[in-house]
C-alpha positions as CSV (number, residue, x, y, z in Angstrom):
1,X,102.7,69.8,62.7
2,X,100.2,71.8,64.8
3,X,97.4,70.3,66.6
4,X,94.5,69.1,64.5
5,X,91.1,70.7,65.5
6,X,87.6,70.4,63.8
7,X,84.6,72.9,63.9
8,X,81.2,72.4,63.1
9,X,79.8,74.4,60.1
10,X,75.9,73.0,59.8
11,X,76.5,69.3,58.1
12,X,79.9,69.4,57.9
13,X,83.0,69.5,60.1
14,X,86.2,71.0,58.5
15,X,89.8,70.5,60.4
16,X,92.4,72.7,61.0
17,X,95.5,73.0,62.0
18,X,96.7,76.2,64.1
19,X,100.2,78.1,65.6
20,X,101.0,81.7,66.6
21,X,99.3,83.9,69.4
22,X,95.7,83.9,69.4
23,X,95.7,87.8,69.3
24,X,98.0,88.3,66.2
25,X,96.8,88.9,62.7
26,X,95.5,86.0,61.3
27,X,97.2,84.3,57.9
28,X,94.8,81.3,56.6
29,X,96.4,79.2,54.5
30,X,94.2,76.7,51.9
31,X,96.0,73.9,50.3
32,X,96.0,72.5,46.2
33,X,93.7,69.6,45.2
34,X,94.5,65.9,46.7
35,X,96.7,67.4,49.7
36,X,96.1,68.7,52.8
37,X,97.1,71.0,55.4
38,X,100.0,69.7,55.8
39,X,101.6,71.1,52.9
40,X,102.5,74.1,54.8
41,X,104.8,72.7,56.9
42,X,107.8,74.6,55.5
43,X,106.3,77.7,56.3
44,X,104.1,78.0,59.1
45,X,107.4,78.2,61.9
46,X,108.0,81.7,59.9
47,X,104.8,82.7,59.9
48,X,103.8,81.7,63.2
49,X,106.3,84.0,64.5
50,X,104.1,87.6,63.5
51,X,100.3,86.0,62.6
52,X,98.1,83.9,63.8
53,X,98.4,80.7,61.0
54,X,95.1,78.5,60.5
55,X,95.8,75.9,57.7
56,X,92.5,74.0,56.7
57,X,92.0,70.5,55.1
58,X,89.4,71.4,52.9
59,X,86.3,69.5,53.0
60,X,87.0,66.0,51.8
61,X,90.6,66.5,52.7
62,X,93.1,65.1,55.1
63,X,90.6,65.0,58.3
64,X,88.1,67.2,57.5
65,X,84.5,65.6,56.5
């Protein structure tokens, strides 16, 4: 899956996961409760092709804070 990166947003700091060109329109994706970004594996190689694809882990999720 794409490379995990985290951000700082005051107190916490959320992870995401990112593919596509950095210029192309962006498609975040947000996962269901007790998963992660990960769940978008089946689509992001589809996606990635036309937008920019951020998937989150939500806070208290997967590697986020």
């Amino acid at each position: 899956m794409g490379d995990i990166r985290k951000v700082q947003v005051g107190d916490v700091r959320p992870a995401y996961r990112g593919w596509g060109a950095a210029d192309a329109p962006p498609a975040v994706l947000l996962h269901c409760l007790r998963e992660d970004g990960e769940d978008w594996r089946g689509v992001v190689g589809r996606l990635a092709t036309t937008h920019r694809v951020l998937a989150l882990d939500q806070r208290g999720h997967g590697r986020s804070d």
